[in-house]
C-alpha positions as CSV (number, residue, x, y, z in Angstrom):
1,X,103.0,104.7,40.6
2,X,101.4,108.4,40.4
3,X,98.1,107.4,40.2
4,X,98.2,104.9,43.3
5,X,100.2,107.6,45.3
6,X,97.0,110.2,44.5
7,X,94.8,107.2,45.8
8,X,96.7,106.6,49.2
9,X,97.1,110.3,49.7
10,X,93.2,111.1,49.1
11,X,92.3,107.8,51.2
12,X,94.6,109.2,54.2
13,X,93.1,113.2,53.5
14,X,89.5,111.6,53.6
15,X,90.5,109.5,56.8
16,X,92.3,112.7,58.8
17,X,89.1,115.2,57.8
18,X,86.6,112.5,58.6
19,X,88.4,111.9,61.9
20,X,88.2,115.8,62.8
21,X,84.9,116.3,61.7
22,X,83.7,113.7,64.7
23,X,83.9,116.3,67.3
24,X,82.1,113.9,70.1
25,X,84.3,110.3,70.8
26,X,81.5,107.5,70.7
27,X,82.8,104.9,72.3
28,X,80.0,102.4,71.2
29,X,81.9,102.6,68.5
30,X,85.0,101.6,69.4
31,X,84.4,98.3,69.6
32,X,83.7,96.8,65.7
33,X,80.7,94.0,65.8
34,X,80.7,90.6,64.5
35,X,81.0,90.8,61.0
36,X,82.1,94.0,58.5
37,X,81.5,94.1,54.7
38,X,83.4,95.9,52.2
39,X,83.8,97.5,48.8
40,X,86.5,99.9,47.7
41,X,88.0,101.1,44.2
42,X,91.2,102.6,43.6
43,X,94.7,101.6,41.7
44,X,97.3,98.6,41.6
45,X,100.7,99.2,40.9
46,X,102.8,96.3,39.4
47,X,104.8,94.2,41.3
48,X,107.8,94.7,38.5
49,X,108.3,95.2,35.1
50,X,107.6,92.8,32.8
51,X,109.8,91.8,29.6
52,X,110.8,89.3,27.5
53,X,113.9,88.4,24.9
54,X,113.0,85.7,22.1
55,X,114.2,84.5,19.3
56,X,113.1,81.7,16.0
57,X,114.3,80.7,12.8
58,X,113.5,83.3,9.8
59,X,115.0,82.6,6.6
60,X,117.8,80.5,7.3
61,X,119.3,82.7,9.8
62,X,117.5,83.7,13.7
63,X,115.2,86.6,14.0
64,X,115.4,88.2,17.9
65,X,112.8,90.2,19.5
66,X,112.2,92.1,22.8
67,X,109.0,93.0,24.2
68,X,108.6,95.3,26.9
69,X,105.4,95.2,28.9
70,X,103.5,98.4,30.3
71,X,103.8,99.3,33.4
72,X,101.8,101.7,35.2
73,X,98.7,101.9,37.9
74,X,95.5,99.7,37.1
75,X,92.4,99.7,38.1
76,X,91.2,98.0,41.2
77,X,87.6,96.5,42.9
78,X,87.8,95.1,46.0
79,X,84.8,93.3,47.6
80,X,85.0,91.2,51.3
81,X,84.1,90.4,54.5
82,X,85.7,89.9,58.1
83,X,84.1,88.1,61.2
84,X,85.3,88.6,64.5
85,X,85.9,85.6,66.1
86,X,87.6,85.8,69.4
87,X,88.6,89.4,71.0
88,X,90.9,91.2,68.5
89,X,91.3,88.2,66.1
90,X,89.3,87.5,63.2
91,X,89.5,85.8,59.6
92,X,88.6,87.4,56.2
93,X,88.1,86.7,52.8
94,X,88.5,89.0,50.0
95,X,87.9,89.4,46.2
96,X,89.6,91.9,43.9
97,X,90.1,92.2,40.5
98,X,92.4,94.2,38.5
99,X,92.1,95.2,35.1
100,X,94.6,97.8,32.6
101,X,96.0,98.3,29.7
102,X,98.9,99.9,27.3
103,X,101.5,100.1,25.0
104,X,104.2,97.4,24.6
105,X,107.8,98.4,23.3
106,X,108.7,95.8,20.4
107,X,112.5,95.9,19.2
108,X,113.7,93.4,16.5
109,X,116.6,92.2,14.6
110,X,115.1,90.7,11.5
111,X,117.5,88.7,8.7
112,X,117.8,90.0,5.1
113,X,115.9,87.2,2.8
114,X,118.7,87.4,0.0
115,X,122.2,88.3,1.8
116,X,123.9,86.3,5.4
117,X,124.3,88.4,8.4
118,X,122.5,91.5,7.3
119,X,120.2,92.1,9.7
120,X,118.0,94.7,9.7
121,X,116.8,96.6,13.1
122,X,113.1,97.4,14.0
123,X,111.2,99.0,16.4
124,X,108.0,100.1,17.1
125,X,105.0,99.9,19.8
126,X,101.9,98.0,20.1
127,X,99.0,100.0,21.9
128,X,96.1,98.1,24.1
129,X,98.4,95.3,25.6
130,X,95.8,94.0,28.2
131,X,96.6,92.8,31.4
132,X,94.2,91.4,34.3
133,X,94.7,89.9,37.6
134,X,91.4,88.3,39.8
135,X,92.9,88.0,43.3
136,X,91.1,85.8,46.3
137,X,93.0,86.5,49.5
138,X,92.3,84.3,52.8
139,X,93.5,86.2,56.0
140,X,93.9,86.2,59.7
141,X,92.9,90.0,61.2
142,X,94.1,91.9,64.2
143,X,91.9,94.4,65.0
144,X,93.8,97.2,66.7
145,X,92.5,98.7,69.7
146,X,91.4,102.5,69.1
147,X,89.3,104.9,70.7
148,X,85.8,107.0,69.0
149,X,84.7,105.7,65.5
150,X,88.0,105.1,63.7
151,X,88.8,101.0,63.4
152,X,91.6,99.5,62.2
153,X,92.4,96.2,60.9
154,X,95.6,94.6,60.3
155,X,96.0,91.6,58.0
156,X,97.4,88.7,56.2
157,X,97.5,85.4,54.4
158,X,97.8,83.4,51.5
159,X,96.3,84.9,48.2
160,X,95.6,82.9,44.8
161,X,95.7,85.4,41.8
162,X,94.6,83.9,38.0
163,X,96.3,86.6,35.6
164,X,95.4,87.0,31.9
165,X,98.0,88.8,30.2
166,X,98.6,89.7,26.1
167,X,101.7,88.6,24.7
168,X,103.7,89.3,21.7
169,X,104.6,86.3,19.8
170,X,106.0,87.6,16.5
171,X,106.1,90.8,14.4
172,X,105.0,91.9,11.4
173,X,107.6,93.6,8.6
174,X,106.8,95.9,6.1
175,X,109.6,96.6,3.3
176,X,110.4,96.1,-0.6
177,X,112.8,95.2,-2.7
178,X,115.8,95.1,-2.6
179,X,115.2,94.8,1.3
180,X,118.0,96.5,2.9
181,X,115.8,98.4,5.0
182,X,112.4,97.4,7.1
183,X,110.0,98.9,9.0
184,X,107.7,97.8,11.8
185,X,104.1,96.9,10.4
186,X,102.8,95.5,14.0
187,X,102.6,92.9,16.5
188,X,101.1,89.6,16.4
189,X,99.7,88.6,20.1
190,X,97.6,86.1,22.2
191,X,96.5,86.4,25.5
192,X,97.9,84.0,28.1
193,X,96.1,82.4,30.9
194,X,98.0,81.2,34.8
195,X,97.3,80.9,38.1
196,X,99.3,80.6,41.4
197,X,99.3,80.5,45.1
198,X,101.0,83.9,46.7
199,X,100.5,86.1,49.8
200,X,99.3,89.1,50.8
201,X,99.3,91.5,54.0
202,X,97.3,94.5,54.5
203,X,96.0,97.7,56.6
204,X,92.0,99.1,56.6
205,X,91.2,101.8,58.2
206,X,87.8,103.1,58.7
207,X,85.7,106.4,59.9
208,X,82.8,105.2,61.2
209,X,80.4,108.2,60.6
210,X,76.7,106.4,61.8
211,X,76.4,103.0,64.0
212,X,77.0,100.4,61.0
213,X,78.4,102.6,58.3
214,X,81.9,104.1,57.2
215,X,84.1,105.3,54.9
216,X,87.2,102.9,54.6
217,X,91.0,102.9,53.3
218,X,93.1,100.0,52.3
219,X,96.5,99.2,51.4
220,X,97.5,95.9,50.6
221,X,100.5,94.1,49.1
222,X,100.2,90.7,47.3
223,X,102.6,88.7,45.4
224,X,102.5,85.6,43.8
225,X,104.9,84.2,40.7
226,X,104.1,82.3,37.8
227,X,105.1,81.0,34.4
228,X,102.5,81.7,31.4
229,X,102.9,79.5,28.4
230,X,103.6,81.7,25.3
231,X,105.0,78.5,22.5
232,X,106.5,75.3,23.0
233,X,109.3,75.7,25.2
234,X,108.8,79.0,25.8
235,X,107.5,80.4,29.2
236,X,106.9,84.4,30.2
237,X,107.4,84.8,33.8
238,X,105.4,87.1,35.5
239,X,105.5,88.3,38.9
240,X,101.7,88.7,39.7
241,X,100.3,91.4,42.2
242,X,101.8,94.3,44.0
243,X,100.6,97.4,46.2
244,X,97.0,98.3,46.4
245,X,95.3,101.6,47.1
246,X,91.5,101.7,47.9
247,X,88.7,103.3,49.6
248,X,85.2,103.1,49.8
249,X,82.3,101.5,52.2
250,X,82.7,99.8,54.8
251,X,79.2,98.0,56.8
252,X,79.4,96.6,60.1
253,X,76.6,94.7,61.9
């Protein structure tokens, strides 16, 4: 989570400077217009840690393996659009897609092909283990009532997130006779493919520093949980989203 910590703390650093450098209030802008667009980049952290515990037949006897799944901050766009409908409520749409990589931990118990219960341990790691979440999140906003050129919107509503995520489905040995010992020689994967319904709530803040344009920060939290099918009676669950840390543009007209 250091990397989405660095982004909230820069996005509130850029807001509080921002927000001293405007040494005159303008209330004209204190009132957001119709519609606001916009686009920010920072860092998703995961919802939880992902892993997995599986096992299949291997030379008469049951092979086991356990993956465990990187976790750390990935990278974030975020695209949308609000429209003031009514006084301080409005509705939203927006767009982000989430995209990272890394190592997965791989730990097996693998059967002797000649002797019974002789297993022999493994372990090893398997490097660029892609992960990728697209999110769409529908939202009612609250605009909060401010004064000068900082706006800020409150948020929330049901998100649909379609994650693609690369999963181990066997491992590769490496070892010779008379096979008392093995080593790991790699992972064998396939990238899996689900999508869900979830939620999401969220806060933007945003310095307006001209009429229609301004630096923004968001933090959102999203969540939605899924099942990805790895085999034949076999199912990864995944627990899709988690915090968000942006900033970037924001246009109103």
């Amino acid at each position: 989570m250091f990397r989405l910590r660095i982004v909230a703390i820069g996005t509130a650093a850029a807001l509080v400077v921002a927000a001293t450098a405007s040494a005159q209030p303008r209330s004209a802008l204190s009132t957001p217009t119709r519609l606001t667009i916009s686009v920010s980049g920072g860092a998703q952290g995961g919802a939880s840690g992902l892993s997995e515990h599986f096992s299949f037949p291997k030379d008469q006897e049951t092979e086991t393996v356990d993956v465990t799944y990187p976790k750390k901050p990935q990278a974030l766009f975020d695209a949308g659009a609000g429209v003031r409908l009514w006084k301080s409520l409005g509705v939203g749409v927006a767009v982000s897609r989430v995209t990272g990589n890394g190592s997965a931990q791989v730990d097996a118990s693998v059967p002797h092909p000649f002797q019974f219960n002789q297993p022999r341990a493994i372990s090893g790691s398997e490097s660029g283990i892609v992960h990728a979440e697209t999110g769409v999140h529908l939202g009612v906003q609250l605009l909060v009532p401010t004064s000068g050129s900082i706006h800020v919107v409150l948020s929330g509503g049901p998100s649909w997130l379609n994650v693609e995520q690369e999963a181990v489905t066997d491992v590769t040995v490496t070892q010779s006779y008379p096979y008392d010992t093995a080593a790991f020689g790699g992972a064998v994967t396939k990238i899996l493919k689900a999508s869900a319904v979830g939620f999401h709530g969220g806060l933007d803040v945003t310095w307006m520093f001209s009429r229609s344009a301004g630096l923004g920060g968001l933090v959102r939290y999203t969540r939605a949980d899924l099942d990805l099918d790895v085999a034949e009676g076999r199912t990864l669950a995944v627990k899709a989203g988690g915090i968000q840390g942006g900033m970037g543009i924001r246009i109103e007209f």
